[in-house]
C-alpha positions in Angstrom: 2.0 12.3 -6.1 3.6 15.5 -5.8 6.3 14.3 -2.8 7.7 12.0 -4.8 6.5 8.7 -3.1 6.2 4.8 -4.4 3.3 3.0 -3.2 3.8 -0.3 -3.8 0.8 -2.8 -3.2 0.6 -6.5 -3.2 -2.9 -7.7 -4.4 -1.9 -11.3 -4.8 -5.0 -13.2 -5.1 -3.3 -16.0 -2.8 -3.4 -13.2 0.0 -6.3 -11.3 -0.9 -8.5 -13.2 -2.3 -10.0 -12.8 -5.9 -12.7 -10.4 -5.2 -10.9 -8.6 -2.4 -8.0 -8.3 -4.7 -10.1 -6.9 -7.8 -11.9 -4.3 -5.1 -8.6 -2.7 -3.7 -7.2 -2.3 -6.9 -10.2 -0.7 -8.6 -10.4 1.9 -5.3 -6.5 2.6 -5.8 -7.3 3.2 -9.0 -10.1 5.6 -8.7 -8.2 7.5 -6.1 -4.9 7.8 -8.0 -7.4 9.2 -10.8 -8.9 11.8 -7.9 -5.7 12.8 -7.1 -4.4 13.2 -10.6 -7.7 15.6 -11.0 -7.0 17.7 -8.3 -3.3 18.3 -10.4 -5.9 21.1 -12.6 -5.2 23.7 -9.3 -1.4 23.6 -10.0 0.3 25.3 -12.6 1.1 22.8 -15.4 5.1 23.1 -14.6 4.4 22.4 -10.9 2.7 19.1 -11.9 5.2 16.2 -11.4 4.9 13.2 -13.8 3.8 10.2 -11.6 3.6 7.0 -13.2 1.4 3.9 -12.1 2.1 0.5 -12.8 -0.5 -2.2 -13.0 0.6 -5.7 -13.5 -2.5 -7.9 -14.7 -4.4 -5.3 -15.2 -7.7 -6.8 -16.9 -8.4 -7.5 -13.3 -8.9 -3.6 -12.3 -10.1 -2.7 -15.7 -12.9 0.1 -14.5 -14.0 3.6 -16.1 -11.5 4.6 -13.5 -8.7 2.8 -15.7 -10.3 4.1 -18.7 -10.5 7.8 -17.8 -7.2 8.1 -16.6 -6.1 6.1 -20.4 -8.1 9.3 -22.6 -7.8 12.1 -20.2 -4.9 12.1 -17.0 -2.0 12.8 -19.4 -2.5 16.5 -18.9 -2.1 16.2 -15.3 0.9 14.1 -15.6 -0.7 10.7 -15.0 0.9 7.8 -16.9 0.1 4.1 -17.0 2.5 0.9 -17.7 -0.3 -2.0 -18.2 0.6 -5.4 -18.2 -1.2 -8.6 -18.8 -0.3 -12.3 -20.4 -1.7 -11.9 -23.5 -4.5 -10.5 -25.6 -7.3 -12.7 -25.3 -7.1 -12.0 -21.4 -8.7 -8.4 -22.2 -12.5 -7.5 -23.7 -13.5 -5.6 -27.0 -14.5 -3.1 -25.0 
C-alpha cells in the first residue's frame, strides 16, 4: 500500500472457477483489510490513500468487505464496488 503499487487480479470465473474465484477474492480482501490495520502504527499524514476496486462484488461480499465499508476510511482504505444491478446484492 504504502509503495504505491497496482495489483491487478483476474478472478474470471471461466479461469478460476466459481468457488476458486469467490475464495481468492475473499482472502485478497481480508488481507488488503490487514494491511489497511496495520496503517494505525503510521502517523495519519504518512498514511497514503489506496483504493480497491472490486468489480462484481456480491461475489466477495464477506465481513472482511464489510469492515473495511464502516471502519478502513481512517487508514486511507477506499472501495469502488461494482455490480449489475440491485437485486444481485442481499438485505443484509
Amino acid at each position: 500500500m504504502n509503495e504505491k503499487k497496482v495489483i491487478l487480479v483476474n478472478l474470471s470465473k471461466g479461469l478460476t472457477g466459481e468457488e476458486n474465484s469467490k475464495i481468492i477474492g475473499k482472502m485478497i480482501a481480508m488481507q488488503i483489510k490487514l494491511s489497511a490495520l496495520k496503517r494505525a502504527r503510521l502517523d495519519p499524514k504518512e498514511r497514503i490513500p489506496f483504493f480497491l476496486y472490486i468489480d462484481e462484488f456480491q461475489n466477495y461480499v464477506s465481513k472482511s468487505i464489510e469492515s473495511i465499508l464502516s471502519e478502513a476510511r481512517k487508514y486511507k482504505l477506499g472501495l469502488i464496488l461494482a455490480h449489475q444491478y440491485i437485486d444481485q446484492l442481499s438485505q443484509k
